[in-house]
C-alpha positions as CSV (number, residue, x, y, z in Angstrom):
1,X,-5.0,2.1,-13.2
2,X,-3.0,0.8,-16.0
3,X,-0.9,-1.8,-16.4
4,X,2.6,0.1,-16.5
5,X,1.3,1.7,-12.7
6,X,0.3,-1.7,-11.8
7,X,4.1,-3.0,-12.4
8,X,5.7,-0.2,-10.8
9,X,3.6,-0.4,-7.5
10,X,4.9,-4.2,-7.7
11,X,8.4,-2.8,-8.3
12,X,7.9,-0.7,-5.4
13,X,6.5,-3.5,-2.8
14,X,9.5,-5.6,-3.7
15,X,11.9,-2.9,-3.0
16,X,10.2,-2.0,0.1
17,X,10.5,-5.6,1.7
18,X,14.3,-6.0,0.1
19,X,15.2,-3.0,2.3
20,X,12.9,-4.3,5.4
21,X,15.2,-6.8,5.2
22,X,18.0,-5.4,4.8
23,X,17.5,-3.5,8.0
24,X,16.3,-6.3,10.0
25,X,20.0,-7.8,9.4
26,X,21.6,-4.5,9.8
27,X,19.7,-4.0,13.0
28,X,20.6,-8.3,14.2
29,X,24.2,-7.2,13.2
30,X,24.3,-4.0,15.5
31,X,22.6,-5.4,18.7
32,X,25.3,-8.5,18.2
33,X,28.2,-5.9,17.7
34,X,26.4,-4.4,20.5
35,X,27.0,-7.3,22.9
36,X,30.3,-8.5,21.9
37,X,31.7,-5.2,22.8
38,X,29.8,-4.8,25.9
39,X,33.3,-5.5,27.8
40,X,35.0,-3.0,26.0
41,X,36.3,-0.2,28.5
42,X,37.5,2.9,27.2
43,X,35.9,6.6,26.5
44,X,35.7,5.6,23.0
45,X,34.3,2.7,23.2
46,X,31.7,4.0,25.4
47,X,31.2,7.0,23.0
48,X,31.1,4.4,19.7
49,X,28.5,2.1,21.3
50,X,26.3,5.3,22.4
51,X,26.3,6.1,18.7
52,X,25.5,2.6,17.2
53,X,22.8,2.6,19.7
54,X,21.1,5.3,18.6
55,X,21.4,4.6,15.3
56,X,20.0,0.9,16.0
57,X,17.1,2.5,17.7
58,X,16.5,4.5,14.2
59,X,16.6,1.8,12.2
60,X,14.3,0.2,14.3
61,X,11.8,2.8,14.1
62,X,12.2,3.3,10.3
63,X,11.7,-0.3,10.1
64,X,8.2,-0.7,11.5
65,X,7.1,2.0,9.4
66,X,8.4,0.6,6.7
67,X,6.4,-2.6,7.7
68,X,3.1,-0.2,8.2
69,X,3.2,1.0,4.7
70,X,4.1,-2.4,3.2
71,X,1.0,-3.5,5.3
72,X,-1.4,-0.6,3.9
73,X,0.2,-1.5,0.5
74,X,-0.9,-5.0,0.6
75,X,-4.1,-4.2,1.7
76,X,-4.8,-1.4,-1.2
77,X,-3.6,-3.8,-3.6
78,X,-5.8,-6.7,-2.1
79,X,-9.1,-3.7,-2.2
80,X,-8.0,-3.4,-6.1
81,X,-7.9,-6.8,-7.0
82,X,-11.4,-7.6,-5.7
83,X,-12.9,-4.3,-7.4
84,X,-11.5,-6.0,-10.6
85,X,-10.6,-9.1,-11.0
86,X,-10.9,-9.9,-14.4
87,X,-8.7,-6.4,-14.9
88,X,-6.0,-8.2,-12.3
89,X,-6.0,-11.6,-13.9
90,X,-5.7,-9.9,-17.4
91,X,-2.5,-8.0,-16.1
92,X,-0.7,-11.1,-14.4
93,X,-1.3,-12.8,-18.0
94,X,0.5,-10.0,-19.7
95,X,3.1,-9.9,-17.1
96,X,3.5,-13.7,-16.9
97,X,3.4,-13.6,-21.0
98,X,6.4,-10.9,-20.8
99,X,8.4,-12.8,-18.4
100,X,7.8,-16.0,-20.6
101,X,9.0,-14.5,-23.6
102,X,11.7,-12.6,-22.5
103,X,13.6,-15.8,-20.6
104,X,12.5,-18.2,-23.5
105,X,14.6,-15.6,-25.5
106,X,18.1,-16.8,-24.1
């Protein structure tokens, strides 16, 4: 691996756990929805919180295996680093260098 696939796998872990968390407040957001319409009578009422529902219970799903790849993820990256380490500290010196540079520049 190189050090521009390196940066994008990171790229792609913290995107991963922004939208993980993103769900997790979509889905705390639903089931509260959920609840505070529980008294609602009415056919569409019924109708709208049979649809949320199901939705939640997607996002839910897509959520854990969003969790079980971010898990795998970490654990490939962790297998990496210890099959080269000097490679790994090398790369989070050049990133850390980048970074330095680039907000010293403002």
């Amino acid at each position: 691996m190189n050090l521009e696939e390196d940066l994008t796998m990171s790229e792609n872990e913290v995107n991963k756990e922004k939208l993980l968390a993103d769900l997790k407040a979509v889905a705390r957001d639903a089931e509260e929805l959920l609840r505070a319409t529980a008294d609602q009578a009415g056919e569409k009422a019924v109708e709208m919180r049979k649809r949320l529902s199901g939705i939640l219970d997607s996002a839910k799903s897509a959520c854990q295996k969003l969790e079980a790849k971010a898990a795998a993820g970490a654990e490939n990256t962790d297998k990496l680093i210890r099959q080269h380490p000097y490679e790994s500290v090398g790369i989070g010196f050049v990133a850390g260098l980048l970074i330095g540079v680039l907000l010293g520049r403002r």
